[in-house]
N, C-alpha and C positions, 0 to 999 in steps of 0.2 A: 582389550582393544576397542571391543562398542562402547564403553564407558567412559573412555577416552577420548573416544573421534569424539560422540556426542556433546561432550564438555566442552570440546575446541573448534565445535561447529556453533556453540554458543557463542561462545565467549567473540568469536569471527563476527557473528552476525550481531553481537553487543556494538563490536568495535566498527562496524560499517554502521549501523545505526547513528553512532556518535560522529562518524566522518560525514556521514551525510547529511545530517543536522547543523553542522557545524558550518558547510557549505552550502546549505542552503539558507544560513540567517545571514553569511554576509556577500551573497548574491542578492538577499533581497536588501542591504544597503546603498546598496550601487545605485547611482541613478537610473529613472526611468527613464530614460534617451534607450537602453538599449530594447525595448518593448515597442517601438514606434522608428520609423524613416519618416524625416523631414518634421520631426516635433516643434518644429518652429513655425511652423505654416499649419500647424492642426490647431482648432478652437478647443478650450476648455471643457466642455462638455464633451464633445469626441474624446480625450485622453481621459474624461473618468468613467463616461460610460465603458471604453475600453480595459479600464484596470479594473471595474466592476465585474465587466464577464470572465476577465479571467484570477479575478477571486484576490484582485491584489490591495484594494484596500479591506479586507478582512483582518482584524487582529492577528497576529503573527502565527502563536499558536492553530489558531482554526486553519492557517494558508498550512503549516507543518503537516497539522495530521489529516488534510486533503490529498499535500504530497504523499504520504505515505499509503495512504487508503489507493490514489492509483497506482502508484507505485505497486502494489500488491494483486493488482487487476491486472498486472503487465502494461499500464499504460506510461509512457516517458513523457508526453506532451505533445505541444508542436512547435515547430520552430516559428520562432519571431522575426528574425532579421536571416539567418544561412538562406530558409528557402519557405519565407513566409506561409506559414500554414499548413504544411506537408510534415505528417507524423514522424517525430523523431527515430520511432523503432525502425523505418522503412530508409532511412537515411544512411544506420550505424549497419542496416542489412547489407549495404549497396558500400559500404565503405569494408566493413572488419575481415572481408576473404582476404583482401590483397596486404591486410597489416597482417593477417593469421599465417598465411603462408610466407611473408618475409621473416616475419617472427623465430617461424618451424626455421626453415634453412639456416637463418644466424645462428639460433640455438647450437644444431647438428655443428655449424662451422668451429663454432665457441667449444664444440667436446674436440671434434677432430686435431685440434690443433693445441688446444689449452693444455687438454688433459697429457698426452705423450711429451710437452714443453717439458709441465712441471715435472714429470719421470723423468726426463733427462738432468733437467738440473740439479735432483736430490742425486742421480746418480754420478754425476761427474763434479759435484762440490768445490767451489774453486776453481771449475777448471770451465772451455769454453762455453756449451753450454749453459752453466750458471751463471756464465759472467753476460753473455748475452743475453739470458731471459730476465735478468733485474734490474738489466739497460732497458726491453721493450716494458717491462713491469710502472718501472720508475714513469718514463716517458708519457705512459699511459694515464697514469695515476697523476703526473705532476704537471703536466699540459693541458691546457683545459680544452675539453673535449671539440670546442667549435672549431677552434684551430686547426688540427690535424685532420677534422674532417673536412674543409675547405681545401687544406692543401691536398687531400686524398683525391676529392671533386676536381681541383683545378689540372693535376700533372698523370691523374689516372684517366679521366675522360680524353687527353691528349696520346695516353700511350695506348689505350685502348680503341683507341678512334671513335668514339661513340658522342653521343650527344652529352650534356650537362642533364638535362632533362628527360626523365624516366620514359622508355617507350615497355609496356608491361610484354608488346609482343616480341620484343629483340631480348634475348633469355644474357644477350651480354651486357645488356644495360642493369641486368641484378648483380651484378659482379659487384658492382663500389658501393652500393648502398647496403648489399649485406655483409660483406666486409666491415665497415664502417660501423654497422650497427652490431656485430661480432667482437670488436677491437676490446673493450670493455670486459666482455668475461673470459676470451681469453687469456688477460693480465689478471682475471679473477682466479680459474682456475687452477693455470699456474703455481700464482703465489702462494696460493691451499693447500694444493696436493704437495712441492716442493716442504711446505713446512710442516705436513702430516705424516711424508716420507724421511723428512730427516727422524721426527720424533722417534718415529716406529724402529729406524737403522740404527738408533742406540739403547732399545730394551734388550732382555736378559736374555728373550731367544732367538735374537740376532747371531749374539755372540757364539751363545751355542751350539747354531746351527754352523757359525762357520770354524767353531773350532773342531768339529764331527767332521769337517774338507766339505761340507756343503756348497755346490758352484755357487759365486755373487748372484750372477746374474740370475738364478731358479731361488733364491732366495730374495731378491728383489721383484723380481715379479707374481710368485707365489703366493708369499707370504706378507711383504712390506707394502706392493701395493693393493694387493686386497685388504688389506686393515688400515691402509689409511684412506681407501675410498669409502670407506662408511662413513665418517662423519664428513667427506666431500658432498654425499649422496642429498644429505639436507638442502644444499644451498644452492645443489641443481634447479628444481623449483625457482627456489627467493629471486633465482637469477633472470627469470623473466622481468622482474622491474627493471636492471638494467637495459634490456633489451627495450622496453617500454619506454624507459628515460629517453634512450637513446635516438629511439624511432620518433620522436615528437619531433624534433631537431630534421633528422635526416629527410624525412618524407618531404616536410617543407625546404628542405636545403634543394630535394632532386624533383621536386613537384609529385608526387608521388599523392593517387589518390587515396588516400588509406586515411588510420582512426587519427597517426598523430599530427600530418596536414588538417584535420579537421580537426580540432583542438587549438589547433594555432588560428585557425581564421575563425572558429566560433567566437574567440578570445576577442581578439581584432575588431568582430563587430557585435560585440557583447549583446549575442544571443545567451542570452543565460539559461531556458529551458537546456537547451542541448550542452551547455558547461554542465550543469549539473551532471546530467544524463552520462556523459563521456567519462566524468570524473567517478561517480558509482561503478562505472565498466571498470574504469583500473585499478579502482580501490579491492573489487571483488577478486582482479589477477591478481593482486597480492597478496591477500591473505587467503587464496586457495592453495596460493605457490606455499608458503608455509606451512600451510596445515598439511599434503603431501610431501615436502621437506619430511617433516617429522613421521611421518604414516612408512615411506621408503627406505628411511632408516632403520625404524625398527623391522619392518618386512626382509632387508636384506642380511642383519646382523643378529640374529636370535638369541645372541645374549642381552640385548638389550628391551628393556620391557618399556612402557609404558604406562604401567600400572604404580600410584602412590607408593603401594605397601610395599612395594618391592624396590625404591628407593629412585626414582625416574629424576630424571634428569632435570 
């Protein structure tokens, strides 16, 4: 198991390496408008002594392995254009509580509801149940996300009486944006667990547990869905990008001051230090979310190893 984690705590920090490299050569493409306000009114010497101190006409290389050299000190920069000159780190401080706890509660909402969906559907196969959860599956999957969260915004803020706009102290105003940002992996779960649970209802000691007068239903929940939640258990994790994806959108749909509001208007006014910075933060949630995927897997099903020799997955 330490020889494992160790390898794919590599291979992780190979693969952020390469995302982060990659985004920061074609941030520094971009034009230099987003380093400066009002670069039409600034004299030539101002805008290069400015890209001098911050190391922007250096050869490409030497500005990469600068990045990374603070990078490794903890330092992210400071921002250019969001909030001129005020350290990035103290920015995503003052931002990530309010995405981390909307984040948590989606998640929780995503199990509470996903997971018992997909068990009713494998259980009553063709019948309502299934027919309705592949209706909200389909919908989910084949509508594109901005739409239904608009209309979720426009006719829920009405029935709920509340404002359009997030007040963090009215605990009803979390109701549609973590819903919203929920909707995604409960069509994920769902559809997982339903077609992990059919798999499992047609092995060999299904049958023979129900030809021994074994009750369905102590056979269904015993046995069919503990074996088909170990290979759900992986994508618990993964399934924070969803929720990620998701939150960029909604924060800015509800004004919500969190990381994925801020992401959209660093964008907007192409402060590029802090794109960087925001974009490393989610790269890092996603490949931790897999690398635990795979750690909780093998932790809860101990037939399965994670070791080469013994034929890993």
């Amino acid at each position: 198991m330490a020889k494992y984690l160790l390898k794919r705590i590599g291979q992780s920090l190979f693969t952020l390496i390469i995302i982060l490299t990659v985004v920061f050569i074609m941030v520094r493409q971009m034009p230099i408008d987003g380093y400066f306000e009002n670069i039409d009114k600034l004299d030539e010497a101002v805008i290069k002594s400015t890209l001098d101190s911050m190391g922007l006409n250096d050869p490409l290389p030497v500005q990469l392995k600068d990045f990374f050299v603070r990078l490794l000190r903890g330092d992210l920069g400071t921002s250019t254009r969001y909030s001129r000159g005020v350290p990035i780190a103290g920015i995503i401080a003052a931002k990530a509580p309010i995405s981390i706890e909307m984040g948590v509660l989606s998640m929780i909402l995503s199990m509470i509801l996903g997971i018992p969906l997909g068990a009713a559907m494998a259980r009553s196969k063709n019948g309502f149940w299934d027919r309705f959860g592949t209706i909200f599956i389909v919908l989910v999957n084949a509508v594109p996300a901005a739409v239904y969260y608009i209309y979720l915004q426009s006719y829920g803020t009405t029935l709920l009486r509340v404002s359009m706009l997030f007040d963090r102290g009215n605990w009803v105003s979390w109701i549609l944006p973590v819903f919203s940002m929920s909707l995604g992996n409960i069509a994920y779960y769902a559809m997982w667990l339903r077609r992990y649970m059919l798999d499992e209802l047609n092995k060999d000691y299904v049958r023979l547990a129900r030809a021994k007068g074994v009750n369905s239903r102590k056979i269904t929940m015993r046995h069919v869905f503990r074996n088909a939640f170990v290979p759900m258990i992986q994508y618990i994790p993964t399934s924070l990008l969803f929720t990620v994806g998701g939150s960029i959108y909604i924060e800015s749909l509800y004004s919500i001051p969190g990381m994925g509001g801020l992401l959209v208007d660093v964008i907007s006014k192409q402060d590029n230090p802090m794109v960087q910075a925001i974009v490393m933060i989610y790269s890092c949630i996603g490949i931790i979310g897999m690398i635990l995927g795979d750690l909780l897997m093998a932790l809860i099903d101990p037939r399965i190893t994670l070791a080469r020799k013994e034929a890993s997955r």
